[in-house]
N, C-alpha and C positions, 0 to 999 in steps of 0.2 A: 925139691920136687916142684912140678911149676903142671898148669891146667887151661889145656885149651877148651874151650865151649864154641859148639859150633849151633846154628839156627838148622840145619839142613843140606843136604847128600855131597853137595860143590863144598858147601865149606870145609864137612869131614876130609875130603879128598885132597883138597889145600893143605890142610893142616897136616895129616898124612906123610903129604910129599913134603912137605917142608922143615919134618921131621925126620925124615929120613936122610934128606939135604944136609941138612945140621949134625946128625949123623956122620955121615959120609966125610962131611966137612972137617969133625973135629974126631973124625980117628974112632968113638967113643958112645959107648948107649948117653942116651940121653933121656931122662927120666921125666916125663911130660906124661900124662894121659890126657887124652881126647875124650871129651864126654858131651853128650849133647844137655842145651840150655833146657830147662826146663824149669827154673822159678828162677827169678831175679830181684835181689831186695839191695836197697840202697843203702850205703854203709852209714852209718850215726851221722850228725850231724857236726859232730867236729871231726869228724872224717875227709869230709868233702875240702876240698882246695886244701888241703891240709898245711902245703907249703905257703901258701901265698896269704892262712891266716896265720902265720907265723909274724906277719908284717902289722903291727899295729892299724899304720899310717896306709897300708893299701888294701885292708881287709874292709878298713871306715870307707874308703873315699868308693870303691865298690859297693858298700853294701848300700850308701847315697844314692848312687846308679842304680842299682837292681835290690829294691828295699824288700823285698819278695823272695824268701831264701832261695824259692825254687826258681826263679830269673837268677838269681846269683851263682847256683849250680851250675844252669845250663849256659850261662854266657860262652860266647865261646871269648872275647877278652881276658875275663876272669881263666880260664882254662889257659890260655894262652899264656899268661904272666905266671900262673902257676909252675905249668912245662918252666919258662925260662926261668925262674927263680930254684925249680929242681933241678937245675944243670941242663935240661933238655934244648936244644937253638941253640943259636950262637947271636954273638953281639951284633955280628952283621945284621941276622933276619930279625932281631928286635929294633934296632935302627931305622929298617922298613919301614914295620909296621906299628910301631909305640906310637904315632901321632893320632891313629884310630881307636885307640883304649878308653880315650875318653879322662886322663889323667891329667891334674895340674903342674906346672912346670916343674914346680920340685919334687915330687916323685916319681917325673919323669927321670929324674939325675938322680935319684935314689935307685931307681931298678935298672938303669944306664949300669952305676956304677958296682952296683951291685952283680949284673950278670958280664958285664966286659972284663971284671975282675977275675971269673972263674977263668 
């Protein structure tokens, strides 16, 4: 079972149709409820990046960066290497954009080889 939260009337109607889509798509009910937001609490703190503090060596050289846990949530780098260390992108779009992360060369070739390998 899986939950969508919507802010307001367009989002309901999004999600909706795009449940019905999925629906339609895969032959089959699809068991989602839509419910609207109404508190929002952020998960623990070893919750957050959960992937990417799995990495010793890149959870340090971040938290250097953004010594502020809450900078370190919100980065979108830190988010970004996260995604790619979860499977999410491909080697190509890390390739892109690994020169912006702010990383030293050799974890640059650690999360290289780490995500071109998946």
């Amino acid at each position: 079972m899986s939950i969508i939260f919507y802010h307001n009337q367009k989002q309901q109607e999004l999600a909706s149709q795009s449940l019905q889509e999925q629906e339609k798509k895969l032959n089959a009910k699809v068991v989602t409820e839509i419910i609207s937001l109404t508190n929002f609490y952020l998960a623990e703190n070893y919750h957050q990046k959960y992937r990417l503090q799995q990495s010793d060596a890149l959870r340090d050289r971040f938290m250097e960066i953004y010594p502020n846990f809450i900078d370190f949530i919100n980065s979108t780098a830190v988010t970004r290497v996260n995604g790619f260390i979860g499977g999410n992108g491909t080697c190509e779009q890390l390739k892109k954009e690994i020169d912006t992360y702010g990383l030293t060369e050799p974890l640059k070739k650690f999360l290289l080889d780490r995500v071109c390998e998946l």
